[in-house]
C-alpha positions in Angstrom: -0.1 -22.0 14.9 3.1 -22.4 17.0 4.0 -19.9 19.3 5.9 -16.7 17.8 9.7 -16.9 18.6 9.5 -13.1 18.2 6.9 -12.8 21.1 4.0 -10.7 19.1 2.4 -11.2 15.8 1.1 -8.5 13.5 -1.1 -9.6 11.0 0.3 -8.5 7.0 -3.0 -7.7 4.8 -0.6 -7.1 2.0 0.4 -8.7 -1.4 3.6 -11.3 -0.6 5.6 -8.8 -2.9 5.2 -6.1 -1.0 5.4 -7.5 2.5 8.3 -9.1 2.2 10.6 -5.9 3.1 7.8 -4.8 5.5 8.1 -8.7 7.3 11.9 -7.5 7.7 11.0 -4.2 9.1 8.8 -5.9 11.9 10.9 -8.6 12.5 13.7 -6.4 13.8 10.6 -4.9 16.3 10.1 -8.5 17.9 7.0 -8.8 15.7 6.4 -12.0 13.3 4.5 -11.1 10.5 1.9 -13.1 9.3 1.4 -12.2 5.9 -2.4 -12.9 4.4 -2.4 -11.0 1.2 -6.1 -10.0 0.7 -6.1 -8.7 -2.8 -4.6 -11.0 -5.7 -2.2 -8.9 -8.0 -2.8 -9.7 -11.9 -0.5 -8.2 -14.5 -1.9 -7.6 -18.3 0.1 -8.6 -20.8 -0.5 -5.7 -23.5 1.8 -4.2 -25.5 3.9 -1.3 -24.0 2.7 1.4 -23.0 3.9 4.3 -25.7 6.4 6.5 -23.9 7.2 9.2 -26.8 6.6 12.7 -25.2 6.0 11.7 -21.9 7.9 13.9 -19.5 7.0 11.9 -16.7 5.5 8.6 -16.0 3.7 8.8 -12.4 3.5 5.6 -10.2 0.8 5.2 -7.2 1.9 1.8 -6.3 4.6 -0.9 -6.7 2.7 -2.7 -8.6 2.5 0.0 -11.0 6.2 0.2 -11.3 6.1 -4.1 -11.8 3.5 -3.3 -14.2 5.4 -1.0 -16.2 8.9 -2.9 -16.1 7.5 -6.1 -17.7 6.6 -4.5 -20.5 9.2 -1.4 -21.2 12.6 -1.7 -21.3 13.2 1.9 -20.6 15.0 3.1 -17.8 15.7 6.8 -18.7 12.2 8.5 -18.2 11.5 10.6 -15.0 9.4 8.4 -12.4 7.0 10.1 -9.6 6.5 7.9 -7.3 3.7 8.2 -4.7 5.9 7.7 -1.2 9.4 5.4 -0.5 7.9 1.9 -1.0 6.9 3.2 -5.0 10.4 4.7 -4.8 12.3 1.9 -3.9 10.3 -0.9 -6.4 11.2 1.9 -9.2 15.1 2.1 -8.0 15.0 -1.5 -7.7 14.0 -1.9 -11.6 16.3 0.4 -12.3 14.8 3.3 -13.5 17.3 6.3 -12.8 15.4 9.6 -12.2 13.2 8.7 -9.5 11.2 11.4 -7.5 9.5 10.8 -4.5 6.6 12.3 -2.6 4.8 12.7 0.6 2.7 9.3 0.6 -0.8 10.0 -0.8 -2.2 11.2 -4.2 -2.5 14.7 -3.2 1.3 14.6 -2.6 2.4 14.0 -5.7 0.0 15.6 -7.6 1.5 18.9 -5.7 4.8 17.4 -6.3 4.4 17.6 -10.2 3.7 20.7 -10.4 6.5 21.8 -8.1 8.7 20.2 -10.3 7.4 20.0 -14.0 5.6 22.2 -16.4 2.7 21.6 -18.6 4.4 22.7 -22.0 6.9 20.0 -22.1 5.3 17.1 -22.5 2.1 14.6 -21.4 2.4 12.8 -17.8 1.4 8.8 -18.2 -0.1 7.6 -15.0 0.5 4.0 -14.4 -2.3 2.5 -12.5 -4.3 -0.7 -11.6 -8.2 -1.4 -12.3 -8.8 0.5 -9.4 -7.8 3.9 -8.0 -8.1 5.9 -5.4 -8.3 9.7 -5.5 -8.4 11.7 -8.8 -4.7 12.1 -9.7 -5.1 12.7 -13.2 -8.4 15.4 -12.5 -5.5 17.5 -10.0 -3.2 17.9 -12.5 -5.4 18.6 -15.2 -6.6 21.6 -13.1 -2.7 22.7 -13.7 -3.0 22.9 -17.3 -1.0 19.0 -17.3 -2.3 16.6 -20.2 -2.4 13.2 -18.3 -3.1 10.1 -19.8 -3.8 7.2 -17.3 -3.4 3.4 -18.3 -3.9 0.1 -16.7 -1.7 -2.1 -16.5 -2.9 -4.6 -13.5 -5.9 -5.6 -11.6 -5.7 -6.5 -7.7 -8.6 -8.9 -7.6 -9.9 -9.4 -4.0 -9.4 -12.5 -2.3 -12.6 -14.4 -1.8 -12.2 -15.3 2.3 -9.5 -15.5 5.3 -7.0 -18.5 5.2 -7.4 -21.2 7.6 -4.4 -20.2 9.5 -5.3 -16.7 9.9 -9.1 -17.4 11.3 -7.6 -19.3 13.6 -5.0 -17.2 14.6 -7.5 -14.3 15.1 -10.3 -16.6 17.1 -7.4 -17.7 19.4 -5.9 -14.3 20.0 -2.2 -14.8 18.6 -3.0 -11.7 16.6 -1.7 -8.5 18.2 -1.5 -5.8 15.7 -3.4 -6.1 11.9 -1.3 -3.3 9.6 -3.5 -1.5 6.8 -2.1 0.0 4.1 -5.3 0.9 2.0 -9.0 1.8 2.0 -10.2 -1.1 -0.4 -7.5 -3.8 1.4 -9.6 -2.1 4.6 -12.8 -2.6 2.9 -11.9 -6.4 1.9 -11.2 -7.2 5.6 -14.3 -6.0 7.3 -16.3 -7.8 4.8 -14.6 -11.2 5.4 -14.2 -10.7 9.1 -17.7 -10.7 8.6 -17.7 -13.1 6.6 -16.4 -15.6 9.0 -17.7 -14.6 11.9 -14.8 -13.2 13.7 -15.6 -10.0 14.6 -15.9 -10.4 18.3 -12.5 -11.8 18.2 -10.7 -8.6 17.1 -10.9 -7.1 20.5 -7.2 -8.7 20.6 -6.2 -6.8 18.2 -4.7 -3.3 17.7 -5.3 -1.9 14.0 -2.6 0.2 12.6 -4.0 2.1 9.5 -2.1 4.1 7.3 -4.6 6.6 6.6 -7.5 8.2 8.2 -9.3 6.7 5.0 -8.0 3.1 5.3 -9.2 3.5 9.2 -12.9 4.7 8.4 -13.2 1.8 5.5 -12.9 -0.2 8.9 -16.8 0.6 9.6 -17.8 -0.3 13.1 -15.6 -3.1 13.4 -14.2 -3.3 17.5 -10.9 -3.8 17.2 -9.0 -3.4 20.8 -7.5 -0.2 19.9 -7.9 1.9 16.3 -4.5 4.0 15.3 -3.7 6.1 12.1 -0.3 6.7 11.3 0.6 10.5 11.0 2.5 10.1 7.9 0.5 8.1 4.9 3.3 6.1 4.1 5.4 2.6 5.9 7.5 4.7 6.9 4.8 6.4 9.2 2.9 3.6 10.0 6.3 1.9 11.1 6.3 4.9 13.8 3.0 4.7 15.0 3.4 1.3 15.4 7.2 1.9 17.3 4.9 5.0 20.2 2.6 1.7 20.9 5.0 -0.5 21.5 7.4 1.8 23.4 4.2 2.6 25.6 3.5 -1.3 26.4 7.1 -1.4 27.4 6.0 1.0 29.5 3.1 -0.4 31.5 
């Protein structure tokens, strides 16, 4: 690997979609990102999902919202999206009533019942094979009828490019950026893996939640930091204090 025209390197554990815009984001910090996407996103082709009394359809991901646009044409529903990223995928597709909330499942679970109510009409969750926290179980507490379907799978990827082993062994890696628990998990297993453990000590993890940071285990990274907001947004920030306090030194 060359050296970085941008002077650091922050490694992107992300799928391409979504780090493009976050690529941009670093890019204007002096940071190249190097993007190794460490789950594989895989859209179901079923039929569409049925929106008829749905007050709301509720998106935890992106992906969801690409999930849901290839198959439904409709634009007009009320969207709850989990933080900005959702958000912006949804406005993007152009669906016009767009909500957002605070960044984590809890969030927009409180956010529903802020801004809906029970009596007029079932919520459909749009979700992949796997979730995290109990969306649906938070708002059923609230009286809500929730129906969750599936409408992708994000596969994990079964080891570490070339490139990015030997980015990490030789210390071009500065910051590694995590944006989920199970993307979290995937990584310690194949630092593991490949026996490049040791070599993290380079490396400053950003996490965006205390959650994605303790799916980490024991692995020694150089320095360990949770963003204060669960969202890009906040991880962006945490990432801006570090770099302002290098300047610094």
């Amino acid at each position: 690997m060359m050296p970085s025209r941008l002077g650091r390197r922050a490694l992107v554990a992300r799928p391409r979609a979504e780090a493009r815009a976050l690529a941009e984001a670093l890019a204007t910090r002096g940071i190249e990102a190097v993007i190794e996407p460490l789950l594989d996103i895989h859209y179901r082709d079923e039929l569409a999902p049925n929106l008829a009394g749905v007050q709301a359809v509720l998106c935890t991901s992106a992906n969801g919202v690409r999930a849901l646009a290839r198959l439904s044409r409709e634009r007009n529903v009320a969207l709850f999206a989990v933080g900005e990223a959702t958000a912006a995928r949804a406005r993007g597709e152009g669906f016009a009533q767009v909500e957002i909330a605070g960044g984590n499942v809890e969030d927009l679970a409180q956010l529903v019942r802020r801004r809906l109510r029970p009596e007029a009409g079932r919520l459909l969750h749009v979700a992949g094979s796997d979730v995290a926290g109990d969306l649906a179980g938070l708002l059923r507490e609230a009286g809500f009828a929730v129906e969750r379907v599936v409408l992708y799978e994000a596969r994990p990827v079964a080891g570490f490019s070339a490139p990015a082993i030997a980015a990490l062994q030789s210390g071009l890696i500065d910051f590694a950026l995590f944006f989920s628990p199970r993307t979290a998990a995937v990584f310690l297993r194949l630092a593991e893996q490949a026996g490049i453990a040791a070599a993290l000590r380079a490396v400053t993890a950003v996490s965006i939640s205390a959650a994605a940071d303790r799916a980490l285990g024991e692995l020694a990274f150089g320095g360990r930091l949770v963003a204060d907001r669960p969202d890009q947004e906040g991880l962006l920030a945490m990432l801006d204090s570090v770099l302002a306090e290098r300047r610094h030194r």
